[in-house]
N, C-alpha and C positions, 0 to 999 in steps of 0.2 A: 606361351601365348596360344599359339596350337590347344592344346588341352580345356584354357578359360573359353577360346571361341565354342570349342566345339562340346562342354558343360552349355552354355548359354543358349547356344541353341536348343539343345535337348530340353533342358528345367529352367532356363532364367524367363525374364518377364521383361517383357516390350513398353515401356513405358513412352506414349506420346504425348508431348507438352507441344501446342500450338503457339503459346505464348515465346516458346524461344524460336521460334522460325522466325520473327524478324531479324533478332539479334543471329542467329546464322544467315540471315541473308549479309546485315549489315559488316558482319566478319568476312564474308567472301569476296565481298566490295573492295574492304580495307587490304584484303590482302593480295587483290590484285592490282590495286594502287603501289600496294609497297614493291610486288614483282615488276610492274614497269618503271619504276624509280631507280631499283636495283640494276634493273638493265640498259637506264639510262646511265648511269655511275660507271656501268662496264665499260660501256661502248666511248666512254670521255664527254657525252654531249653534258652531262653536269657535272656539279664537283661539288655543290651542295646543296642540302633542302631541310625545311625546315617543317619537321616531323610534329609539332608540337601539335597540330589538331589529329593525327592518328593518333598519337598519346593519349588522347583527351577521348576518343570514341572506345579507345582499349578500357583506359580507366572504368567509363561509364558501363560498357559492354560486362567487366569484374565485378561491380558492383552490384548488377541486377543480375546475377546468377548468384549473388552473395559471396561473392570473395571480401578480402579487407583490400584498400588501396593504403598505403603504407608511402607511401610515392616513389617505390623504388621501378616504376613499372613506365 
């Protein structure tokens, strides 16, 4: 890993897509939804939630970077 970083700096190439900064905003959203969820579960105040529209932003977030959705996700 060491050696890819430090190739990448020397010769690779900086690619900025502005178009995926929402979708990185909206990924930082979700996954701080999912760490307070998570530490709602530790702490016992829930026992269950219903993840089915974080699903749904995942899915759509795969899709527009072109992954396939398969439904396994």
């Amino acid at each position: 890993m060491r050696e890819f970083v430090l190739r990448m700096c020397v010769d690779g190439k900086i690619v900025v897509n502005s178009d995926l900064r929402e979708l990185n905003q909206e990924l930082r959203y979700q996954g701080n939804n999912l760490n307070q969820l998570t530490k709602l579960c530790h702490q016992g105040r829930i026992s269950a939630v219903d993840l089915s529209e974080l699903l749904s932003v995942y899915r759509q977030i795969l899709l527009a970077l072109g992954g396939e959705n398969d439904g396994d996700y």
